[in-house]
C-alpha positions as CSV (number, residue, x, y, z in Angstrom):
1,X,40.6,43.5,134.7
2,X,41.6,44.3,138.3
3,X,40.0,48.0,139.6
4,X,43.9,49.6,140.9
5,X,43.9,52.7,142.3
6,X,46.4,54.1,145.3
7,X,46.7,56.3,147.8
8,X,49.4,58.6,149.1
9,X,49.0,60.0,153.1
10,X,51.5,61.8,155.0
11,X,53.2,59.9,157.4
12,X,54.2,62.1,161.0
13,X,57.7,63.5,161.8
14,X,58.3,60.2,164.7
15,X,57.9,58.4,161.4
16,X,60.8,60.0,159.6
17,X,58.2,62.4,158.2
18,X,57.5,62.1,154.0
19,X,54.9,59.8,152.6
20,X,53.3,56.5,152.4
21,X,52.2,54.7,149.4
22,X,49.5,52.8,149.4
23,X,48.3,50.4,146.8
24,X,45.0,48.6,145.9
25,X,43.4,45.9,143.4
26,X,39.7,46.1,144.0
27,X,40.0,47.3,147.1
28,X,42.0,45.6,149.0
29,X,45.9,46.7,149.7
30,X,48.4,44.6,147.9
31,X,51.9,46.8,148.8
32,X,53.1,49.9,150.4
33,X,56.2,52.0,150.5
34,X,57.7,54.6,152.5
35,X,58.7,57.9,151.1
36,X,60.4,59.9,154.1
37,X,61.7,63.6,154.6
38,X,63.7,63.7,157.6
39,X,66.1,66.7,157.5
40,X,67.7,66.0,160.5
41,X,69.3,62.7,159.2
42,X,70.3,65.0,156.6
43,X,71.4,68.2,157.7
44,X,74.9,68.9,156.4
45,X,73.4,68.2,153.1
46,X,70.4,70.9,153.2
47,X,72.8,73.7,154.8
48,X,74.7,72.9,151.5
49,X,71.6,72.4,149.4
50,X,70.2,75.5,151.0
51,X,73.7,78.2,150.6
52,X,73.7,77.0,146.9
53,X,70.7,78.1,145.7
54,X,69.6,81.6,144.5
55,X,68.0,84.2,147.2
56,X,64.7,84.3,145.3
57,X,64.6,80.2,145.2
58,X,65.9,80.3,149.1
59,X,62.7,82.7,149.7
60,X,61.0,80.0,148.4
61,X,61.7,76.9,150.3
62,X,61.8,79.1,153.6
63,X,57.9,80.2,152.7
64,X,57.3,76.9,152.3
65,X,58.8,75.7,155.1
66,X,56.4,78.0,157.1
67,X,59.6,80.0,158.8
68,X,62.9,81.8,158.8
69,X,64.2,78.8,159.6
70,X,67.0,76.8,157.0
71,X,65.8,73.4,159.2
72,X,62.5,74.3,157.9
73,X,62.8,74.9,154.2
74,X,65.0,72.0,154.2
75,X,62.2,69.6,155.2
76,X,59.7,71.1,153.0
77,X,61.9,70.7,150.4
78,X,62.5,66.9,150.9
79,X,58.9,66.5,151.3
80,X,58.1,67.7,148.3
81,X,60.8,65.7,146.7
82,X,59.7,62.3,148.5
83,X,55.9,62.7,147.6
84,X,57.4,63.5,143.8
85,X,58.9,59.9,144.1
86,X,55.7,58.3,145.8
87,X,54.0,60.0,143.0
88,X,55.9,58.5,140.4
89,X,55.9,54.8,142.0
90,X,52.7,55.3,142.1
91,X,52.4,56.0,138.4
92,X,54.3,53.0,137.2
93,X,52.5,50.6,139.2
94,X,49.4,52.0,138.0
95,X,49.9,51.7,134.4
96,X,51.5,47.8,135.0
97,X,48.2,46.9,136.9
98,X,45.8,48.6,135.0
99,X,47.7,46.7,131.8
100,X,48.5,48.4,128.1
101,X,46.7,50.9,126.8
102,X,44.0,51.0,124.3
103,X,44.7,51.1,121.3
104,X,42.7,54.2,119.6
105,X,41.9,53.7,115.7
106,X,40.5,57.3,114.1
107,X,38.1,56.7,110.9
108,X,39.8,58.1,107.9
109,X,38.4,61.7,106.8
């Protein structure tokens, strides 16, 4: 059975910011993905995203974001959400690679 194991590395803003995923099979890398965050492509969606949400949950994002800045809480915001989905691709492929699991029997008490 194939060692699988992956790996998930920030990508830089020039790069449309977000994630990358990469997989292995016994080391070697057999697929990738990009996961991005750019709030700039974005924008009119996170001022909306951002003015909808409670003061406490806007406090938040804008900690997060490292600044006062709505631009900034937006991004941190998508980048959370795009390593979430990197995360998850990652998951699936991981349990189809590594095949079914086990199946546990428990001795009768």
């Amino acid at each position: 059975m194939p060692r699988c194991h992956y790996r998930i590395e920030p990508r830089s803003p020039s790069e449309g910011g977000g994630w990358t995923l990469k997989k292995y099979e016994e080391d070697r890398e057999v697929g990738r993905g990009a996961y991005l965050a750019n709030p700039h492509e974005e924008c009119p969606i996170g001022v909306a995203w951002f003015y909808r949400l409670p003061e406490n949950v806007q406090n938040h994002w804008l900690k997060v974001g490292g600044s006062e800045r709505l631009i900034d809480a937006w991004r941190a915001y998508l980048n959370a959400e795009a390593f979430i989905d990197a995360k998850r691709e990652a998951e699936i492929w991981l349990a189809t690679c590594l095949g079914p699991a086990p199946t546990l029997t428990f001795p009768e008490c």
